[in-house]
Backbone bond lengths (Angstrom), bond angles and torsions (degrees), N, CA, C in turn:
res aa  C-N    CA-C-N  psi(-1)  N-CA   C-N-CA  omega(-1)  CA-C   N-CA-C  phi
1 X - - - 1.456 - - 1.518 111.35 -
2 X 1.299 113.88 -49.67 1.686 113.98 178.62 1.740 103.20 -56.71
3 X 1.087 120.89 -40.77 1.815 133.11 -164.78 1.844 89.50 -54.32
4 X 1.426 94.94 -61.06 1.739 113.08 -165.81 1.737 111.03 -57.51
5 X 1.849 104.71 -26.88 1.044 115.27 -158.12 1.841 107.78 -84.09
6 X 1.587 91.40 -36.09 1.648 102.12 -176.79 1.575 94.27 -95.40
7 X 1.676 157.10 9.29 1.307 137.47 147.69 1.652 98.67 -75.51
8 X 0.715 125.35 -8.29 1.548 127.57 -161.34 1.457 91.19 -79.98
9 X 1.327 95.94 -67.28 1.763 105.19 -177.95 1.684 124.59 -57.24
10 X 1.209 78.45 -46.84 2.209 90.56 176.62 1.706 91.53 -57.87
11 X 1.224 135.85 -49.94 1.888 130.67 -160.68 1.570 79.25 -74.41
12 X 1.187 152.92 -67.41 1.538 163.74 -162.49 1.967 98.54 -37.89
13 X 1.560 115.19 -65.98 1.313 122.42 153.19 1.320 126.02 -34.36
14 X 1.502 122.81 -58.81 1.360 130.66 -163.14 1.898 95.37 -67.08
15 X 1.595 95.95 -67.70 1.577 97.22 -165.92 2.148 108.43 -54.49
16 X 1.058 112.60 -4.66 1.671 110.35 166.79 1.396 110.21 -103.62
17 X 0.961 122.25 -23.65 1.642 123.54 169.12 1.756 102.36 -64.99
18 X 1.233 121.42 -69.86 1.239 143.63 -146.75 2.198 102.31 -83.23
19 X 1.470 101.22 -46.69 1.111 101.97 165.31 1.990 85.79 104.67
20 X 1.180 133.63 5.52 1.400 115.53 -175.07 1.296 106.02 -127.35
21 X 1.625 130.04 -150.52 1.528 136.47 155.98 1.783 89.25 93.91
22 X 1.476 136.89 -105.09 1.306 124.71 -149.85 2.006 94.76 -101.19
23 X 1.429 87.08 0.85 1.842 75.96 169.58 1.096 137.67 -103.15
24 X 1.329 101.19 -5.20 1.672 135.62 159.10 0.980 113.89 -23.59
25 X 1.796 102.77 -49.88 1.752 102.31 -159.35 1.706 101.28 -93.41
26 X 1.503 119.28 2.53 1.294 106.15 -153.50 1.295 135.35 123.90
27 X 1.313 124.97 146.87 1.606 122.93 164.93 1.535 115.99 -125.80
28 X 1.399 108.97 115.50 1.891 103.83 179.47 1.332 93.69 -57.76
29 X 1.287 110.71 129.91 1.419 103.84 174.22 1.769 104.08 -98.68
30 X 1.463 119.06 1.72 1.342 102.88 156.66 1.297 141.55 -59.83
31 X 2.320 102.07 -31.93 1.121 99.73 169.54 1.374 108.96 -106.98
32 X 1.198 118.74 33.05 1.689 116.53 170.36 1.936 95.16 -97.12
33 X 1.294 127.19 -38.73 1.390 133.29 -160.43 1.581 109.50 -117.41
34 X 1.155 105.57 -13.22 1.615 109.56 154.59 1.313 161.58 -131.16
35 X 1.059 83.91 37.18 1.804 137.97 -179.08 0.971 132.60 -120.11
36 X 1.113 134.39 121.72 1.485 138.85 151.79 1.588 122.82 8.62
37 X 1.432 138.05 101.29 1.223 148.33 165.93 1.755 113.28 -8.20
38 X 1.415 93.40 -57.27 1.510 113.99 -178.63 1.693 118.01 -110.89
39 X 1.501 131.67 148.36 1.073 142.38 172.86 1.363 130.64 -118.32
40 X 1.304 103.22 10.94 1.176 97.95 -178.26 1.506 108.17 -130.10
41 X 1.478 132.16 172.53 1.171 135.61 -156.46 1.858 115.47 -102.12
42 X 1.369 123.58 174.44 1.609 117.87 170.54 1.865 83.38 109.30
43 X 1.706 76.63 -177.54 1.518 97.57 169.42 1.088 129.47 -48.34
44 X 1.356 133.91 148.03 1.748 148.79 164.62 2.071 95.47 -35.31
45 X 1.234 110.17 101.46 2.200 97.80 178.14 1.840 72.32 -77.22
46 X 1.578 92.05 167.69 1.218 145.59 159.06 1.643 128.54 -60.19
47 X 1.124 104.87 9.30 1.707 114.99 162.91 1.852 104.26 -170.78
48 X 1.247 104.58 155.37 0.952 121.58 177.79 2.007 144.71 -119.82
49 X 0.929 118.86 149.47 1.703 118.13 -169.35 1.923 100.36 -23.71
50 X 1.538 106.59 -64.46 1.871 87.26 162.42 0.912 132.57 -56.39
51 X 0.572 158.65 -52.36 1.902 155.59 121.10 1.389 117.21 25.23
52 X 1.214 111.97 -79.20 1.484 121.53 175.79 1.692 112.46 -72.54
53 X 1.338 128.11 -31.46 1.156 105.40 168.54 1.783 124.75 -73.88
54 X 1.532 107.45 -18.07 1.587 114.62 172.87 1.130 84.79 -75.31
55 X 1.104 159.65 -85.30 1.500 130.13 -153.10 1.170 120.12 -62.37
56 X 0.912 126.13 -33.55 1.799 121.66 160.19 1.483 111.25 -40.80
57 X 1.296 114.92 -36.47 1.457 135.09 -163.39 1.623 98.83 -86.73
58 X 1.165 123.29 -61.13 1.347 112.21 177.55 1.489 115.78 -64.05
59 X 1.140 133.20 -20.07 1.718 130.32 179.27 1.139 92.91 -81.23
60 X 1.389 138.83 -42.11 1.437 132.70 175.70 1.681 103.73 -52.13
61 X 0.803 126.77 -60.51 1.381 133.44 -166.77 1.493 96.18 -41.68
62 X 1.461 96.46 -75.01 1.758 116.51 -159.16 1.665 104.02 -57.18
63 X 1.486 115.48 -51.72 1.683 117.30 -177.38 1.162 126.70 -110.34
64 X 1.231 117.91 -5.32 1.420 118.05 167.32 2.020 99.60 105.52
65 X 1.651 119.04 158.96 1.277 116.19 -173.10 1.635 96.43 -43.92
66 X 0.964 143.33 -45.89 1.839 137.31 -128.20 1.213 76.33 -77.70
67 X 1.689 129.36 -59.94 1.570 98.30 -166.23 1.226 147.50 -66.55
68 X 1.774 105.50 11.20 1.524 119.68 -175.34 1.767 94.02 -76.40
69 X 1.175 106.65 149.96 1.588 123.81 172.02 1.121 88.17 171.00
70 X 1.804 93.75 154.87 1.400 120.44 177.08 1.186 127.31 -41.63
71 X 1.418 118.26 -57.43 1.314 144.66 161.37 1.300 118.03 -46.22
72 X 1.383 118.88 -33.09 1.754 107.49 -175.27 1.439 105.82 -97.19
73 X 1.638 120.15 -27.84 1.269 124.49 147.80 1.404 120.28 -42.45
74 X 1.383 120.98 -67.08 1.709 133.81 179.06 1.915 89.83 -36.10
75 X 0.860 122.99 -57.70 1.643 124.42 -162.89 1.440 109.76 -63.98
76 X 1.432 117.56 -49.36 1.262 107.52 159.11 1.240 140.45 -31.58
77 X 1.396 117.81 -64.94 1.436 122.99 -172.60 2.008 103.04 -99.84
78 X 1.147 104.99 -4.61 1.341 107.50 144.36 1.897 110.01 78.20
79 X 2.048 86.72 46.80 1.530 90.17 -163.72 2.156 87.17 -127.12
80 X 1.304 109.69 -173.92 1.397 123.57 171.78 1.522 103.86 -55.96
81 X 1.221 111.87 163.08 1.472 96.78 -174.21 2.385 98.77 -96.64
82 X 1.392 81.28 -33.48 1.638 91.39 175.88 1.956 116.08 -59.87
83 X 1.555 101.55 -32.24 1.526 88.95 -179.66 1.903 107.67 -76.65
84 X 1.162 110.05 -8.60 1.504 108.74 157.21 1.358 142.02 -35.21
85 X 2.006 98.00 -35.40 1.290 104.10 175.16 1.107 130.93 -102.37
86 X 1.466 97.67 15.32 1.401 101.25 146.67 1.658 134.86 -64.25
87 X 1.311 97.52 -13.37 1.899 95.42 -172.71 1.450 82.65 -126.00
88 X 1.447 139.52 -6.69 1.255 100.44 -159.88 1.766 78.91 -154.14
89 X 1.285 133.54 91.56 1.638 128.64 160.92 1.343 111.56 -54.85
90 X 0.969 124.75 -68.49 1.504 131.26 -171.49 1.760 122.05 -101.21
91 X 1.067 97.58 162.39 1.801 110.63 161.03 1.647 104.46 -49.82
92 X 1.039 118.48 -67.75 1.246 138.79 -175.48 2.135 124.35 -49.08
93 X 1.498 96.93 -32.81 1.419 100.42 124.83 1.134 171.49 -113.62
94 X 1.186 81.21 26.87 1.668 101.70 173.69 1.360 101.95 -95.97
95 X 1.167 111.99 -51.58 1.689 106.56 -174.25 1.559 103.16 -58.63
96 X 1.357 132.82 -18.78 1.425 126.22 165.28 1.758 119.85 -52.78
97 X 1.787 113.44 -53.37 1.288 128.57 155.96 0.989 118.83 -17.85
98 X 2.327 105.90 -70.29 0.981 116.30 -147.67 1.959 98.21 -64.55
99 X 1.294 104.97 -51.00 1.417 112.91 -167.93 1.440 108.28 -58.08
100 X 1.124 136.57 -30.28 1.424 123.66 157.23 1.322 132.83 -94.83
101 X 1.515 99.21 -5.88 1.730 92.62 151.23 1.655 121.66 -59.34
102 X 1.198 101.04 -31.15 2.233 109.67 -153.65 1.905 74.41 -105.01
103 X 0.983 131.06 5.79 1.489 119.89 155.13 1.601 121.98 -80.74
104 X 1.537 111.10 -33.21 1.229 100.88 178.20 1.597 120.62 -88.75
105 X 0.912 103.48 28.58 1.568 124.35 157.19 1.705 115.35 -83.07
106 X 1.531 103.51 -6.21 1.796 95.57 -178.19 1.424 95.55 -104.61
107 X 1.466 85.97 155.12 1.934 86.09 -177.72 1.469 100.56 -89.52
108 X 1.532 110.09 150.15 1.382 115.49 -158.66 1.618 110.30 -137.07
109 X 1.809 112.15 15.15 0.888 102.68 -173.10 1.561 112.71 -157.15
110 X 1.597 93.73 7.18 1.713 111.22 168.60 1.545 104.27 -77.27
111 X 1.731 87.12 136.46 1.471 99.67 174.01 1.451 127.29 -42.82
112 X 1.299 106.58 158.16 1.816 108.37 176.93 1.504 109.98 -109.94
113 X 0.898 132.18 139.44 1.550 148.62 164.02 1.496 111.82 -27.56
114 X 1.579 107.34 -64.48 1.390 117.19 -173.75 1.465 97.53 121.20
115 X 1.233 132.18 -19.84 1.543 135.44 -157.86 0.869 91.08 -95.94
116 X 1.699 146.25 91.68 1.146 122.08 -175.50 1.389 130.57 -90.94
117 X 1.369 115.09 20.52 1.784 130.74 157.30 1.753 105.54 -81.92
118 X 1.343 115.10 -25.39 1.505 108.35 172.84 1.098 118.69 -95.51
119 X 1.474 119.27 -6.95 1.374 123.47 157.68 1.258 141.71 -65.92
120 X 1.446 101.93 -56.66 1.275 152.02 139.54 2.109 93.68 -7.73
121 X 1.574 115.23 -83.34 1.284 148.71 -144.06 1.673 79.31 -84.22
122 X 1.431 119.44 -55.35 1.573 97.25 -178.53 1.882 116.01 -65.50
123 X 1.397 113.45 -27.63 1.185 111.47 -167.08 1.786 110.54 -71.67
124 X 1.433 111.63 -30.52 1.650 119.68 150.20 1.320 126.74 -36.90
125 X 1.605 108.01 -60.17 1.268 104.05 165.21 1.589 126.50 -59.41
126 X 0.777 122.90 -46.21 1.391 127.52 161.78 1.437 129.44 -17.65
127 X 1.583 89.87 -65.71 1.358 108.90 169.93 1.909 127.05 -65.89
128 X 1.516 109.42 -38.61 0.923 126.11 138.56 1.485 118.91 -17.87
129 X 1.700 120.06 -101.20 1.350 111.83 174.43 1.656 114.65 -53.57
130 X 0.794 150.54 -38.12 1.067 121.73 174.29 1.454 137.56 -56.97
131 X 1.259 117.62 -36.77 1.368 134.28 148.52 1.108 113.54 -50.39
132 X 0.964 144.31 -27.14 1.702 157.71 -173.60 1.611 111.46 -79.47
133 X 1.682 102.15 -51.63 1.383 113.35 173.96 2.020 104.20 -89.47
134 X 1.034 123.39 8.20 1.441 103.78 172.89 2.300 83.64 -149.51
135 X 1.341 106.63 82.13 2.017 100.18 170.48 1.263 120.39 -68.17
136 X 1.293 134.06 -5.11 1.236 110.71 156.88 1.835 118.81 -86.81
137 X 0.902 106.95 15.43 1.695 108.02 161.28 1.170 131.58 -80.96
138 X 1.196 139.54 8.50 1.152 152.55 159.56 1.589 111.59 -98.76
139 X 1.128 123.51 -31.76 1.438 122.91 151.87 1.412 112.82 -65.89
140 X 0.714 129.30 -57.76 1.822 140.86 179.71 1.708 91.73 -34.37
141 X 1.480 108.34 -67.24 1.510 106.17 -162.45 1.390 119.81 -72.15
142 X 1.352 118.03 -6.65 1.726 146.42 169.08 1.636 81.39 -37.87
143 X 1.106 131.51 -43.39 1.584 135.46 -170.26 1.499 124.84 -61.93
144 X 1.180 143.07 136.34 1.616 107.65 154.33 1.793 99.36 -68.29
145 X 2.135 96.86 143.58 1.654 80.92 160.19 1.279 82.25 -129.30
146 X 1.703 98.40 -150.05 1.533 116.38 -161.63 1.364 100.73 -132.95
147 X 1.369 111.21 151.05 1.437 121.48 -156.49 1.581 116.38 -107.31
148 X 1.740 89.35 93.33 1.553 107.04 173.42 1.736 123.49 -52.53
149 X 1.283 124.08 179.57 1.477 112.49 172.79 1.297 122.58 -77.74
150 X 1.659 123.86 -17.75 1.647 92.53 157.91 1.191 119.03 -77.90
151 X 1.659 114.34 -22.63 1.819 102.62 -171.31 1.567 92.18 -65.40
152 X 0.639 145.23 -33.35 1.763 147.46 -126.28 1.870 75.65 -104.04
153 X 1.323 132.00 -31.73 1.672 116.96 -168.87 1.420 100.88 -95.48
154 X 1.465 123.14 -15.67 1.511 114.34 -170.88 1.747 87.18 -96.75
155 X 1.205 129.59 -52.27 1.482 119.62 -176.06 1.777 103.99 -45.92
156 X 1.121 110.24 -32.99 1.863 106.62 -165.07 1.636 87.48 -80.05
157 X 1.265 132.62 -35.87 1.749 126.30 -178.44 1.991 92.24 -58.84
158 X 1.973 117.61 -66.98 1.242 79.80 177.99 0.981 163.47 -60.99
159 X 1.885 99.15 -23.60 1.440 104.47 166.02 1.300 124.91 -63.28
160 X 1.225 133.18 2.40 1.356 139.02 -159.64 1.965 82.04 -106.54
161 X 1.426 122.83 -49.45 1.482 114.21 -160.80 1.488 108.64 -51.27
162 X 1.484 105.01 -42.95 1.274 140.49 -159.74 1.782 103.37 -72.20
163 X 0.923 124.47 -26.51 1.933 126.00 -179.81 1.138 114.76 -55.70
164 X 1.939 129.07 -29.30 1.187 105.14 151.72 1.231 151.54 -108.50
165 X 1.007 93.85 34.19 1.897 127.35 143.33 1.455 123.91 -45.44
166 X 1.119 143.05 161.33 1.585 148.85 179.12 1.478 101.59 -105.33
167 X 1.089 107.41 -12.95 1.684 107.01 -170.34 1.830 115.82 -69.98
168 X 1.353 128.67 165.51 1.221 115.95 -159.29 1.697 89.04 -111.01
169 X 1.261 91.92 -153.93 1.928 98.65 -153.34 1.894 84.50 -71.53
170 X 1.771 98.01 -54.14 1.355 97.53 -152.71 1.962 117.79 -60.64
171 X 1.666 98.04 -12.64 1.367 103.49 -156.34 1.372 83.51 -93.25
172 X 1.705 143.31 -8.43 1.685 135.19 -166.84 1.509 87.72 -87.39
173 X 1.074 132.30 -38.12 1.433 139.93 -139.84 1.807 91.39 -88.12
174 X 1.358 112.18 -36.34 1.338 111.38 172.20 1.555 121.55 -102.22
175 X 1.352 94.83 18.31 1.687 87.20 166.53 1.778 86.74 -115.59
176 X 0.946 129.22 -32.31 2.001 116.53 165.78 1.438 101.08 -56.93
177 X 1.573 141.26 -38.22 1.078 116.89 178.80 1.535 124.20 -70.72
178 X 1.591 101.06 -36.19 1.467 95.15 165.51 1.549 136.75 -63.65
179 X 1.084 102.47 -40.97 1.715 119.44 153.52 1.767 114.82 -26.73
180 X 1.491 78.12 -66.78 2.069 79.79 177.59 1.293 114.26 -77.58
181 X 1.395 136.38 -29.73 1.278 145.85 177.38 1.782 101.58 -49.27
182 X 1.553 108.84 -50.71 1.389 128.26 -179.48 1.113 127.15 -56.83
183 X 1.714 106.56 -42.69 1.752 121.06 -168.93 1.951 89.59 -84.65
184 X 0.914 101.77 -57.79 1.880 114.49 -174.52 1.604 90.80 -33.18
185 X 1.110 141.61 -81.09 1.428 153.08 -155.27 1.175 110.84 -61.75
186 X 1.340 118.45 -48.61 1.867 137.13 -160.93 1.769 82.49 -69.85
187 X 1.930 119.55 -45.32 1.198 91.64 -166.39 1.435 113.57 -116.32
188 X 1.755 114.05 31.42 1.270 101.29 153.49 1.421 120.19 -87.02
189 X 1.686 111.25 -1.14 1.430 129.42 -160.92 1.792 100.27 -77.85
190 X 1.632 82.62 -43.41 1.904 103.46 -161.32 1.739 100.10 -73.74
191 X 1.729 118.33 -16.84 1.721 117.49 175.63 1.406 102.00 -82.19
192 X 1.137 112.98 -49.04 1.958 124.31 173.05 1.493 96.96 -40.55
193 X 1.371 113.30 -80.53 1.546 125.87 176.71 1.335 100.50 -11.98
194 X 1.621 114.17 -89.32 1.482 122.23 -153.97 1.601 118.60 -61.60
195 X 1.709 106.19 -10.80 1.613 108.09 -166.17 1.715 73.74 -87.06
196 X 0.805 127.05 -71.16 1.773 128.52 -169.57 1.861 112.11 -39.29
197 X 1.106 104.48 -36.21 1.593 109.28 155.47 1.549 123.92 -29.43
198 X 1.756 108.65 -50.03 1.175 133.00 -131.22 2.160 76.21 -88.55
199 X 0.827 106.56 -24.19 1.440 104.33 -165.61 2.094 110.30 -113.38
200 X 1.494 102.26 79.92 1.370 101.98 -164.07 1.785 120.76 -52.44
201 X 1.672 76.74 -37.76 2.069 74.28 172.36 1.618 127.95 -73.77
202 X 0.810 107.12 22.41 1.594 109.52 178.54 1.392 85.89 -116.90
203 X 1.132 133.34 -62.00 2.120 132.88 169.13 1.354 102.91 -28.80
204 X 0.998 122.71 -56.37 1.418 126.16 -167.31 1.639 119.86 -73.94
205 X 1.682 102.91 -40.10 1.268 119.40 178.61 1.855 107.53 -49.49
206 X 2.239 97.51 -62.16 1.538 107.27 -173.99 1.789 98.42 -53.30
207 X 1.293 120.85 -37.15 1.949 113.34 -171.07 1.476 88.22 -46.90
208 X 1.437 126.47 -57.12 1.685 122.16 -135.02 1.727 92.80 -63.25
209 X 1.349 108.98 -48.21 1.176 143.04 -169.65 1.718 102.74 -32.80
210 X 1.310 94.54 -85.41 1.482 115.57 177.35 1.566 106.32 -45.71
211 X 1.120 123.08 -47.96 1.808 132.87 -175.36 1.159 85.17 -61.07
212 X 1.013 155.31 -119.08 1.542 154.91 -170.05 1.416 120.50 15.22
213 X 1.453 97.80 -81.53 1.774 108.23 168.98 1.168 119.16 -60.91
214 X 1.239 110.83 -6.16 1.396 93.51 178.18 1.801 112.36 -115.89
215 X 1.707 111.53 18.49 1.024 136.98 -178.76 1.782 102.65 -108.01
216 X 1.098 117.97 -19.10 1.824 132.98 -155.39 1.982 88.16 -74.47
217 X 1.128 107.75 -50.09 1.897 102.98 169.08 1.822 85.08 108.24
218 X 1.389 127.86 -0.07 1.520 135.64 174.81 1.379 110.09 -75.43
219 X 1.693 117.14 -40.62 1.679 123.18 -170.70 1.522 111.23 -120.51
220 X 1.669 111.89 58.65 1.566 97.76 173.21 1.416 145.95 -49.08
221 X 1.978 96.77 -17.63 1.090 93.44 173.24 1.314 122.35 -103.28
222 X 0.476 112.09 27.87 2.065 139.96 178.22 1.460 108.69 -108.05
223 X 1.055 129.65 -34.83 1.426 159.02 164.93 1.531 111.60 -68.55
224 X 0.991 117.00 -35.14 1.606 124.60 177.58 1.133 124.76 -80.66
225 X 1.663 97.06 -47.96 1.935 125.17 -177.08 1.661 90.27 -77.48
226 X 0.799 113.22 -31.96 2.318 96.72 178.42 1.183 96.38 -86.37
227 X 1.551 141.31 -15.79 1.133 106.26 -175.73 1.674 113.00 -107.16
228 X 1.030 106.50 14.94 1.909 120.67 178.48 1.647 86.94 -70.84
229 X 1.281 96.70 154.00 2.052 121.37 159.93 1.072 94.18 -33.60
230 X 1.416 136.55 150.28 1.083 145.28 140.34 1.526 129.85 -70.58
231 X 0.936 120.04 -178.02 1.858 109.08 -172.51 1.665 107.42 -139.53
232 X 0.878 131.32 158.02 1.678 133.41 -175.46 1.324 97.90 -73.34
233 X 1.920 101.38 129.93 1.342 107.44 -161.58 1.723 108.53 -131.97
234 X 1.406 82.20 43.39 1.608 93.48 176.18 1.686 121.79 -99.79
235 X 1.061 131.92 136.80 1.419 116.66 -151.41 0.886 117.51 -41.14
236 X 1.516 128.84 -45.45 1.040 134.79 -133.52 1.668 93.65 -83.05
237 X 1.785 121.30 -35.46 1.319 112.96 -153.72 1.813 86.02 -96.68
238 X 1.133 106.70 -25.96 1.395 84.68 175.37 1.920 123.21 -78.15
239 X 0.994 130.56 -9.64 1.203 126.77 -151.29 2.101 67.79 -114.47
240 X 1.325 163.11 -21.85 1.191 167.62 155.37 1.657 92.93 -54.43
241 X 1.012 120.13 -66.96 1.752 127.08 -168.64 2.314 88.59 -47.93
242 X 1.359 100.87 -83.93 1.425 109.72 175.56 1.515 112.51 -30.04
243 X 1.320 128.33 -39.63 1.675 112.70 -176.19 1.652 94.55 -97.50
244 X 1.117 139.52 -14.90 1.394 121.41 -167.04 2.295 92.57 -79.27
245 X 1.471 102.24 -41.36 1.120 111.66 -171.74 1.837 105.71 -54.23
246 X 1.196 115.16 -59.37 1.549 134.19 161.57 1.374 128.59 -38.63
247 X 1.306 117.90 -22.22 1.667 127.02 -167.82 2.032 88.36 -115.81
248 X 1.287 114.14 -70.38 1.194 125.28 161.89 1.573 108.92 -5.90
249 X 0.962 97.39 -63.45 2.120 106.70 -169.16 1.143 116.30 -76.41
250 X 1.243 93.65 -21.76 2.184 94.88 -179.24 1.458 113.95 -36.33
251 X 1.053 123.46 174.72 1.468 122.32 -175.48 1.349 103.99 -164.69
252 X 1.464 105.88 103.74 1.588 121.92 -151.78 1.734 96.53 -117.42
253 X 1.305 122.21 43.73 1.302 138.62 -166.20 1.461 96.64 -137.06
254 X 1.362 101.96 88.33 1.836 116.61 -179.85 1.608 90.36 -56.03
255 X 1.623 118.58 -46.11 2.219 91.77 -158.66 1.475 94.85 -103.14
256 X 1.726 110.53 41.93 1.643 90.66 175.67 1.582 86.51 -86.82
257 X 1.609 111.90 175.31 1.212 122.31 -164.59 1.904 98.47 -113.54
C-alpha cells in the first residue's frame, strides 16, 4: 500500500511538472466551475483553491510554467503537498484556475462606445497587457480551455461589443477567438522579440544580412519594401498598426460572397 501510495504521488508530480497524464483527457469544467473549491472531507485546512492558484500564479510570473508543481505551490501557501489534490489533480487544472484567475484582471463591465471596431481594438489591447503582465499566458492558451467566470464575463463584454454587427452568435464567438488567437501570438512574438533585443550583435548582424540580399538585384521586392519610410517600431505602435489592420478587415456581412 505505501509502494502504490508514493507511485500515486510521483505520477501526481510528473503530470504538474510535465503538464499531461490525467489532463490529457480533459477537465469537465462543470465540475471544475460548479462545484465546490474543495473535495475532500475533515476540517475547514487553512488556505484555499484562491490561494493556491495565486501562487501558482505568482511562480508563473517570476519563473515561467516549468516552475509550477505541486510541491513548489504546496510551499507557498504552506500546506501538504498531497492535500493539494484536492483542488487541483493535475497540471492541466490548474492551468484552468490559473487562466481565469489572471482573467479577472479584465474589466468586464466598463461601458462600450457602440463603435464596435473601437471596442473591438480596445478589448485587444486589454488582452495584450495582460498577457504582457503575466508571459506565460499565451502558452497556457496554446490549449483549448474552458470558460471559467471571469473568462465567461470578459467574453459576454465581447459579445456585447460585437451586437452591432450583422454577424450571428456562432460567427462573434469566432471573431473573439481570432482576436485572442492574434493577441496570444503577436505577444509571444513581441517576448521572443525583446529577449533577442537584449543581444545587439545578432540585430545588427540580421540588418547586414538583409542589406545584402536585398542589394544581390535577385529580390526586388524585398529591395523595395526596405527601402519605403519606415514606421514606428516600438511595440506598442506596432502590435496597434497589426490589430487596427485585423479588426479593420473583418467582414461582418453574413451574404457577402
Amino acid at each position: 500500500m505505501v509502494s502504490a501510495s508514493r507511485s500515486g504521488k510521483e505520477r501526481g508530480e510528473e503530470n504538474v511538472t510535465r503538464g499531461d497524464g490525467a489532463g490529457a483527457a480533459g477537465v469537465d469544467p462543470q465540475q471544475l466551475w460548479l462545484t465546490p473549491g474543495r473535495s475532500g472531507r475533515g476540517r475547514k485546512p487553512a488556505f484555499s483553491r484562491r490561494a493556491i492558484t495565486a501562487a501558482a500564479v505568482a511562480l508563473a510570473d517570476a519563473e515561467g510554467l516549468e516552475a509550477v508543481t505541486m510541491r513548489r505551490v504546496a510551499a507557498q501557501v504552506g500546506a501538504g503537498v498531497m492535500s493539494l489534490y484536492n483542488y487541483a489533480p493535475d497540471k492541466e487544472t490548474l492551468l484552468e484556475l490559473m487562466v481565469d484567475h489572471v482573467s479577472g484582471e479584465l474589466p468586464a463591465t466598463d461601458p462600450l462606445t457602440g463603435d464596435w471596431r473601437t471596442d473591438l481594438k480596445a478589448i485587444g489591447h486589454l488582452q495584450r497587457a495582460l498577457m504582457l503582465r503575466h508571459p506565460w499566458l499565451p502558452a497556457a492558451l496554446s490549449a483549448r480551455r474552458s470558460l471559467g467566470p471571469h473568462t465567461l464575463a470578459f467574453l459576454e463584454r465581447a459579445l456585447a461589443a460585437l451586437r452591432p454587427t450583422r454577424l450571428d452568435g456562432a460567427a462573434k464567438l469566432e471573431v473573439f477567438a481570432q482576436l485572442t488567437g492574434f493577441v496570444a501570438a503577436h505577444v509571444a512574438h513581441e517576448i521572443a522579440q525583446a529577449a533577442t533585443a537584449q543581444a545587439p550583435d545578432r540585430a545588427a548582424a540580421e540588418a547586414r544580412y538583409l542589406a545584402a540580399v536585398a542589394a544581390d538585384g535577385h529580390h526586388p521586392e524585398l529591395a523595395e519594401a526596405l527601402a519605403a519610410p519606415g514606421r514606428p517600431l516600438t511595440p506598442e505602435a506596432t502590435f496597434t498598426r497589426f490589430l487596427d489592420r485585423l479588426v479593420d478587415g473583418l467582414d461582418t456581412d453574413p451574404d457577402a460572397d
